[in-house]
ROZAGU-696097 format. One record per residue (C-alpha): residue number from 1; residue in three letters; z, x, y. Coordinates in Angstrom, 2 decimals. Example, Ala and Ser with C-alpha at 12.3 -4.5 7.8 and 13.67 -1.06 7.14 Angstrom:
<nodes>
{num->1 | residuo->ALA | zz->7.80 | xx->12.30 | yy->-4.50}
{num->2 | residuo->SER | zz->7.14 | xx->13.67 | yy->-1.06}
</nodes>
This chain:
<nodes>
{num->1 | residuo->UNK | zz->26.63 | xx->-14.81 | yy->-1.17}
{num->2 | residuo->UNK | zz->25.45 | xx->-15.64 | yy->-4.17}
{num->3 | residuo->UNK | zz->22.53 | xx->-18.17 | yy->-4.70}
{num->4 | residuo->UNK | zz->23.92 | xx->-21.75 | yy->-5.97}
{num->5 | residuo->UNK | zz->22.26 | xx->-21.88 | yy->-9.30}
{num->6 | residuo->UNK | zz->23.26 | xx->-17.96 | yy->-9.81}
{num->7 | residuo->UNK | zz->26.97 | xx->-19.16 | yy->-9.42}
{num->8 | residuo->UNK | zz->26.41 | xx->-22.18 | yy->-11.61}
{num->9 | residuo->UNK | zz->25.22 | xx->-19.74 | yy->-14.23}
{num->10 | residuo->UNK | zz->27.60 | xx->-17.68 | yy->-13.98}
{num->11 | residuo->UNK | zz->30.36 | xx->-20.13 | yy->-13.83}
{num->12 | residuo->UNK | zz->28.88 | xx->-22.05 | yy->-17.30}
{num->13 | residuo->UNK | zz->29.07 | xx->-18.69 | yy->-18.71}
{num->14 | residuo->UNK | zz->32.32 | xx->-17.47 | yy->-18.20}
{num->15 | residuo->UNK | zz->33.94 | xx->-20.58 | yy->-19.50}
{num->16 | residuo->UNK | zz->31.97 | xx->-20.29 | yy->-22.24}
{num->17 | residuo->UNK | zz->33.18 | xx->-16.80 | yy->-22.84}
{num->18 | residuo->UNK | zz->36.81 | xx->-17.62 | yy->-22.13}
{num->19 | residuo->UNK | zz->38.72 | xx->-17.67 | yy->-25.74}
{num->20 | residuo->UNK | zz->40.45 | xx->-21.16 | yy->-26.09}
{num->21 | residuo->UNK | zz->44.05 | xx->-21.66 | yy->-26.91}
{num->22 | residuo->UNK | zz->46.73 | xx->-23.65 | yy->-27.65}
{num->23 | residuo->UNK | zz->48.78 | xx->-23.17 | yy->-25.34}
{num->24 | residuo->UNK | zz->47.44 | xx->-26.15 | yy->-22.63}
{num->25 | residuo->UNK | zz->49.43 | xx->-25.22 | yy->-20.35}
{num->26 | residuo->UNK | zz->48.16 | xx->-21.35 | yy->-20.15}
{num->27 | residuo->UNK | zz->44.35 | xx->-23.13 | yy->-20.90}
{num->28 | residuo->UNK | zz->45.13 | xx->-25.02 | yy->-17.14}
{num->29 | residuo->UNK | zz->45.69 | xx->-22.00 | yy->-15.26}
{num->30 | residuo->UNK | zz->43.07 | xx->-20.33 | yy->-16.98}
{num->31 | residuo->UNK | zz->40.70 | xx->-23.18 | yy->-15.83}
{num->32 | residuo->UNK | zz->42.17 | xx->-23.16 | yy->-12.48}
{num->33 | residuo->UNK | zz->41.05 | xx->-19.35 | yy->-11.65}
{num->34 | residuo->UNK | zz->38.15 | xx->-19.85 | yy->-12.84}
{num->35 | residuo->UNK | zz->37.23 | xx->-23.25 | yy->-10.88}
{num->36 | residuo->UNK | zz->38.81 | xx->-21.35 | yy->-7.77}
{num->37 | residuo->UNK | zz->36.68 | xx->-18.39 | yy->-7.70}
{num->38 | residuo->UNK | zz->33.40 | xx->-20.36 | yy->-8.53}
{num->39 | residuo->UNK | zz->33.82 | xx->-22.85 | yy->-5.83}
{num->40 | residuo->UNK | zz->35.44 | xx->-20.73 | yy->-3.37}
{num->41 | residuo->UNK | zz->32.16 | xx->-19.47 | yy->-1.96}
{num->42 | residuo->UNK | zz->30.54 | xx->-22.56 | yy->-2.11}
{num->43 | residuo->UNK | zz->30.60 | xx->-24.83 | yy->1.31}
{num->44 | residuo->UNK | zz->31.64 | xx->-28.80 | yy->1.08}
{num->45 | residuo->UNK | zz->28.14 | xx->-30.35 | yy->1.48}
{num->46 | residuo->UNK | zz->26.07 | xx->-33.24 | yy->-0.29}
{num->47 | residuo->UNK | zz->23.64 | xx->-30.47 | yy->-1.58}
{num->48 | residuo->UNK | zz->26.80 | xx->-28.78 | yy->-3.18}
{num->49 | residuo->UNK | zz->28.50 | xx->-31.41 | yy->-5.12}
{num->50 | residuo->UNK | zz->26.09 | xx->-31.26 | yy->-8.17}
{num->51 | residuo->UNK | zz->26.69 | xx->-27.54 | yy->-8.15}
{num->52 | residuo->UNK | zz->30.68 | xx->-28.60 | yy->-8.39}
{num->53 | residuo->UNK | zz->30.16 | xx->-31.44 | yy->-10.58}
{num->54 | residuo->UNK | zz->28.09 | xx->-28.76 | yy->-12.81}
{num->55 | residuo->UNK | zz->30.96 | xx->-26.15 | yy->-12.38}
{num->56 | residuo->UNK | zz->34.16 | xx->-28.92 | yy->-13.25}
{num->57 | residuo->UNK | zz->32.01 | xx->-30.01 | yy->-16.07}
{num->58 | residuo->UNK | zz->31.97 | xx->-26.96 | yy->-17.46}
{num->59 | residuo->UNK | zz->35.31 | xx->-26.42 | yy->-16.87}
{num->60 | residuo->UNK | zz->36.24 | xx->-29.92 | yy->-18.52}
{num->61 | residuo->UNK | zz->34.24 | xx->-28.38 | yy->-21.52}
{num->62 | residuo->UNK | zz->36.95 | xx->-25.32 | yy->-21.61}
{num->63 | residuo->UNK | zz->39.97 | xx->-27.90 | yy->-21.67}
{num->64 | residuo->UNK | zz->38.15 | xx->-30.16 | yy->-24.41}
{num->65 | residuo->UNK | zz->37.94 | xx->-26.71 | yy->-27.26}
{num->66 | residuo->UNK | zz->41.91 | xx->-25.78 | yy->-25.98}
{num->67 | residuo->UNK | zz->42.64 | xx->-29.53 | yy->-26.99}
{num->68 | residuo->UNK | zz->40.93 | xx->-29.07 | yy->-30.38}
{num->69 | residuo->UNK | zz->42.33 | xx->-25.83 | yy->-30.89}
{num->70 | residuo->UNK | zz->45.66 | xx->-27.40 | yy->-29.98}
{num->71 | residuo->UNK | zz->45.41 | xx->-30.42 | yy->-32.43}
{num->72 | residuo->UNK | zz->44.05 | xx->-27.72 | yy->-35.30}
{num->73 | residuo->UNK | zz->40.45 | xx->-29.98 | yy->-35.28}
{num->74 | residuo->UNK | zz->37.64 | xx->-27.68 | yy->-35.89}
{num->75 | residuo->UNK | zz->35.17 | xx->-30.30 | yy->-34.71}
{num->76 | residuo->UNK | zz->32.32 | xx->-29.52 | yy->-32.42}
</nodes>
């Protein structure tokens, strides 16, 4: 298994890497897969859930550029 700040990384960087689009709908199930297979190996404890909260944030991140690529804002 994969160390817990390895899969952090790892999980910040592919939904950094994932393109964002319009389409919210496709940008949810895109999310989804990726939250699924980063916190699929990880086990429900109390020294896991900043390791999720790190992983949802950056998944939150994702949805936030599809929602300004969906509303045609190019703000950062």
């Amino acid at each position: 298994m994969t160390s817990i700040p390895a899969r952090i990384h790892n999980a910040q960087r592919a939904f950094k890497r994932l393109q964002p689009t319009a389409d919210m709908d496709q940008a949810m199930v895109r999310s989804g897969r990726l939250l699924d297979r980063y916190m699929a190996e990880l086990p429900v404890s109390n020294q896991t859930l900043t390791a999720r909260a790190r992983i949802t944030e950056a998944a939150d991140q994702y949805i936030q550029r599809c929602r300004r690529k969906h509303t045609g804002s190019n703000a950062a």
